[in-house]
C-alpha positions as CSV (number, residue, x, y, z in Angstrom):
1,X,112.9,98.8,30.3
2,X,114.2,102.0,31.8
3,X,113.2,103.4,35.4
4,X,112.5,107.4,35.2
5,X,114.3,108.6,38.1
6,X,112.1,110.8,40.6
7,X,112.5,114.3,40.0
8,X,112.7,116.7,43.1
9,X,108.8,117.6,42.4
10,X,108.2,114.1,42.9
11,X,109.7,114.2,46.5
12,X,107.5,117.0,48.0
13,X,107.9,117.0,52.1
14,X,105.6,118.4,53.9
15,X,104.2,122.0,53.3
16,X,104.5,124.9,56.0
17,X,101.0,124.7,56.1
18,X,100.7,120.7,56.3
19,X,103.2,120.6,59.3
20,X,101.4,123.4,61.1
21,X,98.1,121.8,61.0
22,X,99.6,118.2,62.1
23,X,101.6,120.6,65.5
24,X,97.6,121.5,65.8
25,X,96.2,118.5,66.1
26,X,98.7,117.1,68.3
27,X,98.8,120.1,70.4
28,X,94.9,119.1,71.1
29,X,95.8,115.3,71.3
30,X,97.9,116.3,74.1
31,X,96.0,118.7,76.0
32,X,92.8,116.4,75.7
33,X,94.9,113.2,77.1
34,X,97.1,115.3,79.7
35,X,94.3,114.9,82.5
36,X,94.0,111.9,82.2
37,X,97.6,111.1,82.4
38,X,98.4,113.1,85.1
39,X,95.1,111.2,86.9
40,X,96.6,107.7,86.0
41,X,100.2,108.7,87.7
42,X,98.3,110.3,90.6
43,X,96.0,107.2,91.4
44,X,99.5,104.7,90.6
45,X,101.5,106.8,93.5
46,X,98.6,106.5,96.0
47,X,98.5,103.0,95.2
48,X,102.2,102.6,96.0
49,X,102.1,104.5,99.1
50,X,99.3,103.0,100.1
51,X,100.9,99.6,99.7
52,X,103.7,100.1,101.8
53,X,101.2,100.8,104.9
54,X,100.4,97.5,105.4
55,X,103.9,96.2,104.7
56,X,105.3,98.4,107.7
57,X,102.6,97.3,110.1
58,X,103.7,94.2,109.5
59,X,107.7,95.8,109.9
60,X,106.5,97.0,113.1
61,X,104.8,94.0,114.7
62,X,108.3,91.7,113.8
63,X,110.3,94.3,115.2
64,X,108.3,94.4,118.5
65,X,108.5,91.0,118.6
66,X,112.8,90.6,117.8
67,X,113.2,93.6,120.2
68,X,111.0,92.6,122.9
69,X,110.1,96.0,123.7
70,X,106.6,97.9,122.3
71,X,106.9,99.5,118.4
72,X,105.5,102.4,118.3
73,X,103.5,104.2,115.0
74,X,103.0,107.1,114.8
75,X,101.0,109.5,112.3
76,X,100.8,112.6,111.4
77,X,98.8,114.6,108.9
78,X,99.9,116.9,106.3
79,X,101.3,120.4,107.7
80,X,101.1,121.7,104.4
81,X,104.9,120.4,103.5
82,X,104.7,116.9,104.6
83,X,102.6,113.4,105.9
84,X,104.1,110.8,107.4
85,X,104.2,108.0,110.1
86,X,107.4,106.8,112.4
87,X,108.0,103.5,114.0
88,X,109.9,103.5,117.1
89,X,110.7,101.9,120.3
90,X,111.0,104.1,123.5
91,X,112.4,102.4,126.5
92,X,112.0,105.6,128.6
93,X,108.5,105.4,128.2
94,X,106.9,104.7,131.8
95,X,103.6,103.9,130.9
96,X,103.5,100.0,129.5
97,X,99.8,100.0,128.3
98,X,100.5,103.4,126.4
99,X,102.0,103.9,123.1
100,X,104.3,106.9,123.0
101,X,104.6,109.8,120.7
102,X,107.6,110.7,121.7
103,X,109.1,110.8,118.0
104,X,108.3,113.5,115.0
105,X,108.0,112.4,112.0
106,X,108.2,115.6,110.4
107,X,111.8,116.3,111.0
108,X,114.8,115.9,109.1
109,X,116.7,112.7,109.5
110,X,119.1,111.8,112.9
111,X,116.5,114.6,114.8
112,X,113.0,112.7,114.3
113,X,113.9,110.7,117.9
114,X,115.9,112.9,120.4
115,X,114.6,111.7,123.9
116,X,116.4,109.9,125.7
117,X,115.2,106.3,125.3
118,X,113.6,106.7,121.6
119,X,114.9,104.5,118.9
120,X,114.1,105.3,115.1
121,X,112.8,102.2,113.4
122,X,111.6,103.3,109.9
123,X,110.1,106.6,108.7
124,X,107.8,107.2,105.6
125,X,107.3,110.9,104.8
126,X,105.1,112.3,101.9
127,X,105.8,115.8,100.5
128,X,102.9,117.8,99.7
129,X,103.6,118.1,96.7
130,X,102.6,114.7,95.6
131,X,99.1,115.3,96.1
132,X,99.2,112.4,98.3
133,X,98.3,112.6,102.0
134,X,98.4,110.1,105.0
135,X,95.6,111.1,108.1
136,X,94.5,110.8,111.1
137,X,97.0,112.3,113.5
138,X,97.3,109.3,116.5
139,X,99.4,106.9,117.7
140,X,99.7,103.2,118.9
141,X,101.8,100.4,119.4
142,X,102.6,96.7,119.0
143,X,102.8,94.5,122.1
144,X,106.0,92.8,121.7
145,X,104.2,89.2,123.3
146,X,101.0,88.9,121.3
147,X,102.1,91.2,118.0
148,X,98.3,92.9,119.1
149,X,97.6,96.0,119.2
150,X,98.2,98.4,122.4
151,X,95.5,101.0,123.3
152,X,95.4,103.8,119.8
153,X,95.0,107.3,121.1
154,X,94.8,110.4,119.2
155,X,97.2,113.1,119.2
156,X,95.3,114.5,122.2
157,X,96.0,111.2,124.8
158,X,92.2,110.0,124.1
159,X,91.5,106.4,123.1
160,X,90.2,106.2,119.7
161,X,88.3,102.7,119.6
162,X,89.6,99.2,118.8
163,X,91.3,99.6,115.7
164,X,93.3,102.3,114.0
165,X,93.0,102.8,110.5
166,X,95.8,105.1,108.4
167,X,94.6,106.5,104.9
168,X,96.2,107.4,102.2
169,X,94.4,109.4,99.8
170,X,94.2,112.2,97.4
171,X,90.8,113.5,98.3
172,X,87.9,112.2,100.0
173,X,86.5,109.7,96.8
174,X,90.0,108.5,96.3
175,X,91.0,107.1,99.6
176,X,92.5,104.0,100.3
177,X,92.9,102.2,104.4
178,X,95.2,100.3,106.2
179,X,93.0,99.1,109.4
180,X,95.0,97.5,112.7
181,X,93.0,95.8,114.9
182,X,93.3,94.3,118.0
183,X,95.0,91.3,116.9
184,X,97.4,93.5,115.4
185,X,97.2,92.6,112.0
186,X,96.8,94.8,108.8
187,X,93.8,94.6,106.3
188,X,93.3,96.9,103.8
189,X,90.3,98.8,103.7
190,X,88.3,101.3,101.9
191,X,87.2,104.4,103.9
192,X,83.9,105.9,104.3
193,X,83.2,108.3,101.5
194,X,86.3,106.5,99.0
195,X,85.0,105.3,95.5
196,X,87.6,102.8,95.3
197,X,87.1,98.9,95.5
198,X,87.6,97.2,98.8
199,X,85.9,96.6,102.3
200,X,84.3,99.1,104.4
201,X,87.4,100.0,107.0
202,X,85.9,99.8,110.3
């Protein structure tokens, strides 16, 4: 038996008009699932950022603790180029049961501590551009004896309550929250308002 061997009509690609209609339909795959995408990276980088909060709390209290000497944290709200929170230690700081807030967080690296006394410990910034923010402005500290908490004040000098609570979020419904309370430990927490899983922060 003899095999006819394909002639080139029998090997047709694609027509002009085949190929444009299958760029169509991709073209509205695309736009239709780009949302959604762009949603599912947004919500994985708040997760991340959120998850190191908790992780540098507990950074903080150690360090307190190895140093002997009061970590500070510090936060500070987007500026419209930048989040972030600093821990530190500030030896110059003459009021024990106070945390300082002697250290920006905002600036560039090797000028975020420049009073005499201030030590850099860690420093997480978030660019604006991520779409991911870190709130409230305030500060406290962690007593280097018990790992609690030292009196939180806000950026103004004015107590704040018995726990302080740092969010990360992209808007109000997708918020997640690191509470410290007096004992000094972390919990995560969902804010008022968030749509996310989780405990009511306090």
């Amino acid at each position: 038996m003899t095999m006819r061997r394909p002639t080139p009509q029998d090997q047709r690609a694609f027509t002009l008009v085949e190929s444009m209609i299958a760029i169509a339909v991709l073209a509205v795959i695309l736009t239709l699932a780009a949302p959604s995408f762009r949603d599912f990276i947004l919500m994985q980088r708040l997760k991340g950022i959120h998850a190191q909060v908790p992780t540098d709390m507990q950074l903080a209290r150690t360090e307190a603790a190895s140093r002997g000497l009061m970590v500070n944290v510090r936060v500070q709200p987007d500026n419209g180029s930048v989040s972030c929170y600093i821990l530190f230690t500030d030896s110059g700081w003459p009021f024990p049961n106070r945390p300082s807030n002697r250290c920006d967080c905002r600036q560039a690296e090797g000028s975020r501590c420049t009073i005499v006394g201030t030590t850099e410990i860690k420093t997480v910034q978030v660019p604006s551009s991520q779409k991911v923010f870190l709130s409230p402005a305030g500060h406290f500290a962690f007593d280097p004896v018990t790992g609690g908490l030292v009196m939180q004040l806000n950026e103004s000098g004015n107590p704040i309550g018995e726990s302080f609570t740092i969010v990360a979020s992209i808007d109000a419904p997708r918020s997640l929250g690191t509470s410290i309370g007096l004992s000094g430990r972390p919990t995560v927490c969902s804010p008022a308002l968030s749509t996310l899983p989780g405990a009511a922060c306090p």
